[in-house]
DRENZA-808666 format. One record per residue (C-alpha): chain; x, y, z. Coordinates in pm, whole numbers, padded with zeros to 5 digits. Layout:
# DRENZA-808666
A:X:Y:Z $
...
***
This chain:
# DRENZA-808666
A:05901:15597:13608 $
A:06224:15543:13491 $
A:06374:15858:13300 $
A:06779:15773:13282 $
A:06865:15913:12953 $
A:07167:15689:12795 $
A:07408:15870:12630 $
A:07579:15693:12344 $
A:07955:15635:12411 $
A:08159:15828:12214 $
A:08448:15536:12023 $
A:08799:15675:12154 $
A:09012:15889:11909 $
A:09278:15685:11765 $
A:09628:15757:11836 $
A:09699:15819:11463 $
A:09529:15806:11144 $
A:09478:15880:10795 $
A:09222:15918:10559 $
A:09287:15931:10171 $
A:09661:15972:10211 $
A:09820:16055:09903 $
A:10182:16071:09827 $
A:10326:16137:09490 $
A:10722:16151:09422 $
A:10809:16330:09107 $
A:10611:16427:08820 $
A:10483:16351:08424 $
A:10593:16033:08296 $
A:10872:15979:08633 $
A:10616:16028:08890 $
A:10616:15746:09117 $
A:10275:15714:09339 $
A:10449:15584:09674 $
A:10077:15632:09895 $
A:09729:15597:09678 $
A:09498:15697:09903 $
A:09543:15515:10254 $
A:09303:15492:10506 $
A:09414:15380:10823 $
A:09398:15395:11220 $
A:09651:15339:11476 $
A:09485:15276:11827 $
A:09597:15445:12132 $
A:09778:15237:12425 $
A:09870:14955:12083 $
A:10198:14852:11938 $
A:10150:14842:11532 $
A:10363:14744:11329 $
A:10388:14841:10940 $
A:10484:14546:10682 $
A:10573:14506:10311 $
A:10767:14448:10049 $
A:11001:14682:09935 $
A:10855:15025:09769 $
A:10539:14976:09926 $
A:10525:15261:10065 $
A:10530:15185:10481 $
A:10814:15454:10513 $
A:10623:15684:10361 $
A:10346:15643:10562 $
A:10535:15639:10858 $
A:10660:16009:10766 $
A:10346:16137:10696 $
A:10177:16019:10974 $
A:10523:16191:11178 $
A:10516:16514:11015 $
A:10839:16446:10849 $
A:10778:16470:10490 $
A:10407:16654:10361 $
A:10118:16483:10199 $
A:10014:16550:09829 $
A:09651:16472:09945 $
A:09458:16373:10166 $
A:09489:16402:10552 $
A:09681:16275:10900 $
A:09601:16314:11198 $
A:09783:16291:11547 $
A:09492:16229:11770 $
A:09191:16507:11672 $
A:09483:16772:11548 $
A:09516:16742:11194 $
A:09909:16778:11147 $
A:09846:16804:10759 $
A:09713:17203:10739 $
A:10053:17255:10994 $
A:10294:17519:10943 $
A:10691:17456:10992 $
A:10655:17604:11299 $
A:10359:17412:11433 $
A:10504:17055:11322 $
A:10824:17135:11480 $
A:10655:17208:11782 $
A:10403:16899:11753 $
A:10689:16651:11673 $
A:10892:16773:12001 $
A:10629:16787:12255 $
A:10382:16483:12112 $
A:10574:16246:11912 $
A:10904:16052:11981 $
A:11099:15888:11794 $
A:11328:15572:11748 $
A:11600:15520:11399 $
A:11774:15219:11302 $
A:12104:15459:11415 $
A:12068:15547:11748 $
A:12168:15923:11705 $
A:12290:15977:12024 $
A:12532:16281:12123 $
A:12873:16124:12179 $
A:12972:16372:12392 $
A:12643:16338:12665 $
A:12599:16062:12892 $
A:12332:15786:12881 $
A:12090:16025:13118 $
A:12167:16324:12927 $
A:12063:16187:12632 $
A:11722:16063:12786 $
A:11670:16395:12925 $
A:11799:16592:12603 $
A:11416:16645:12492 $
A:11300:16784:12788 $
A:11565:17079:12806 $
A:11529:17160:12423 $
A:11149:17181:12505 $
A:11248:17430:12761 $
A:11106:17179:13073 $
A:11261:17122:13404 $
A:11369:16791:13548 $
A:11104:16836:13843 $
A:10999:16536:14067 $
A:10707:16384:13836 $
A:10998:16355:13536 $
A:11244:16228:13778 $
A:10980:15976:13886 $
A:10927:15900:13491 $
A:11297:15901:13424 $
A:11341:15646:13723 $
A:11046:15429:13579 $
A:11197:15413:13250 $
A:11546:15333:13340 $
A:11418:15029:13537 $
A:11187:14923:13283 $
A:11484:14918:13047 $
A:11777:14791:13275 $
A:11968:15103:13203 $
A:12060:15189:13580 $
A:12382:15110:13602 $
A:12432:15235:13237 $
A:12327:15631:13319 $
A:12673:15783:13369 $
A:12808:15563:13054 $
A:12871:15767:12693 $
A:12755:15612:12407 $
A:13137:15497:12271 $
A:13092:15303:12614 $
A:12761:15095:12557 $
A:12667:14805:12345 $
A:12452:14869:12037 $
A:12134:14732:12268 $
A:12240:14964:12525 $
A:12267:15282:12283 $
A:11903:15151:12130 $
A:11727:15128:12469 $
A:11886:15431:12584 $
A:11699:15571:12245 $
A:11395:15427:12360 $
A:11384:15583:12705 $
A:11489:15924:12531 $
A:11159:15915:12273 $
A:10960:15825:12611 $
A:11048:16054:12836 $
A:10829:16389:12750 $
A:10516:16069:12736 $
A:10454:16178:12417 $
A:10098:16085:12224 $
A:10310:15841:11998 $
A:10634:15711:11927 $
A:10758:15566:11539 $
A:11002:15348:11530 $
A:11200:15293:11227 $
A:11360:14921:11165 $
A:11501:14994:11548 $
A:11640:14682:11520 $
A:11788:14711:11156 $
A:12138:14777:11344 $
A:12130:14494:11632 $
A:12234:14131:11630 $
A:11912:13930:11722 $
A:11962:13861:12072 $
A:12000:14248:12116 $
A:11734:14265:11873 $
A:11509:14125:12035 $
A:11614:14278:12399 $
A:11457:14633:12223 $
A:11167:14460:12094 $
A:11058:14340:12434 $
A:11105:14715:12585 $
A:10889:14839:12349 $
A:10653:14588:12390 $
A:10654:14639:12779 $
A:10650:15012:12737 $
A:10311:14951:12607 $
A:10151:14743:12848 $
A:10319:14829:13135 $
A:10355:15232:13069 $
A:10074:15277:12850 $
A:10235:15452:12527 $
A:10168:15408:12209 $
A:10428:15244:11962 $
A:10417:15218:11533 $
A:10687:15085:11398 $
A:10817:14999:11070 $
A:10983:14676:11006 $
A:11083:14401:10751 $
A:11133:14154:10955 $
A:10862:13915:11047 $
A:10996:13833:11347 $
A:11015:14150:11544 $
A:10628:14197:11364 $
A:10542:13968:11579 $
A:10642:14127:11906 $
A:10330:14387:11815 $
A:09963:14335:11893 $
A:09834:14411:11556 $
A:10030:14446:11172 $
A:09889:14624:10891 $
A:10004:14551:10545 $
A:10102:14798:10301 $
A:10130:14704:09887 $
A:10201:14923:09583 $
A:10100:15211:09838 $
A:09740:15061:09965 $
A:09643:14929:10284 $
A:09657:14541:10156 $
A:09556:14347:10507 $
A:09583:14339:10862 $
A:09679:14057:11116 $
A:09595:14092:11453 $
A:09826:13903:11728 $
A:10068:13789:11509 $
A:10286:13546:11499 $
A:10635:13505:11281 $
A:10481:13241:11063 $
A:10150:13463:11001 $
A:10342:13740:10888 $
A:10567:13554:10640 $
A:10199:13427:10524 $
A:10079:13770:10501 $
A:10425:13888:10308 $
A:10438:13564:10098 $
A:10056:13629:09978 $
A:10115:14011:09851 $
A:10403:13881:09668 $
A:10223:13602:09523 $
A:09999:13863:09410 $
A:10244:14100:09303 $
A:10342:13829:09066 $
A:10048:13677:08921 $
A:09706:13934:08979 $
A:09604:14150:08724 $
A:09532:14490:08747 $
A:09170:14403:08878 $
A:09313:14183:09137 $
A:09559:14405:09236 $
A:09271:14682:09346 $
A:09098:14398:09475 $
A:09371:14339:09729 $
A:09427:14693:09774 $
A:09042:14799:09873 $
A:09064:14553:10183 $
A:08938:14238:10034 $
A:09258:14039:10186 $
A:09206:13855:10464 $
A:09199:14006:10806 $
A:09447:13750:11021 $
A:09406:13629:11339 $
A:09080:13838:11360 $
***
């Protein structure tokens, strides 16, 4: 007789995620409600991108779900630690040993070279360069065709250059998850899309996980999945998108924007928009 006993498989813990997420900016009459509630996941090993129109909230989100600005309710979570009941101390030292991070301005030290920039976060975590981070230093510079750029100082690189060389610095202690924040806001397109193709590669090929904010539709579509945000709600998500099923996405909420009524509108922002690409 047969007496295998089948354990059910536990679903993985997402990368990122929050439930209820609140955010409110000011008070009385002036407060502005730039999160209502949000419930969201970010998968693990995914690149995600964050959409919408203009004060709807995805930088917010993006900061909450970083540790960079505090919640008025609700909860995030980086992996099974919730980073919302964090002390000071305990989100500085979550942000610099799990969670990188890539800005429209590169913030690189002028005064380091291209390596010692990429290996800045390792020596202010107090960690050696020993041979596994040499090995992931030397995997990162190829990935990003920054080998003949190492010795270089920022005044001496192109903006792609200074942005990949950003990219390789937010990977290099493998954190749990880097955010990326309109990385190409500062780039031309071709350079543009140079960085969008790292970080697309430094997901399938490395394994990381990347969520990044945009507004444009075309580096949305460099990502495997984009959720929507609107008046601060989760308001749709399209999965292997495309530049012409974002715009869709972007040109529906606005056609919403301008013609729902309030019962719409919560409509919309409860999940009842179409799921893309599904």
């Amino acid at each position: 007789m047969d007496t295998t006993v089948f354990q059910p498989v536990e679903p993985p813990v997402p990368a990122a995620r929050a439930r209820s997420l609140t955010k409110v900016y000011g008070e009385g009459a002036a407060a502005v409600n730039a999160l209502a509630g949000v419930d969201v996941d970010f998968a693990a090993g995914a690149f995600t991108a964050i959409m919408g129109p203009s004060g709807s909230g995805k930088s917010t989100l993006m900061h909450l779900l970083a540790g960079l600005d505090s919640a008025t309710s609700g909860s995030a979570y980086l992996g099974s630690t919730e980073i919302t009941s964090l002390d000071d101390r305990e989100l500085t030292r979550l942000r610099r040993d799990r969670i990188g991070f890539v800005f429209q301005s590169f913030n690189l030290l002028p005064m380091f070279t291209a390596e010692q920039n990429i290996t800045l976060p390792l020596e202010l975590a107090g960690r050696s360069l020993d041979a596994d981070s040499r090995e992931w230093l030397a995997t990162l510079v190829q990935t990003l065709s920054l080998g003949d750029r190492l010795t270089h100082r920022p005044s001496e690189l192109s903006g792609g250059q200074q942005q990949r060389v950003a990219i390789a610095r937010a990977l290099i202690a493998k954190p749990d998850v880097v955010f990326a924040d309109e990385p190409t806001g500062n780039l031309d397109s071709r350079s543009g899309a140079e960085v969008l193709s790292f970080l697309r590669r430094s997901v399938r090929e490395l394994g990381r996980t990347i969520i990044m904010v945009t507004h444009d539709p075309a580096a949305a579509a460099y990502a495997d999945r984009v959720v929507l945000l609107a008046d601060g709600r989760i308001a749709g998500t399209i999965m292997a998108p495309t530049p012409e099923s974002v715009l869709a996405g972007l040109d529906a909420l606005r056609q919403l924007d301008m013609t729902a009524d309030d019962a719409e509108r919560v409509a919309v922002a409860s999940g009842s928009f179409p799921v893309v690409g599904a």
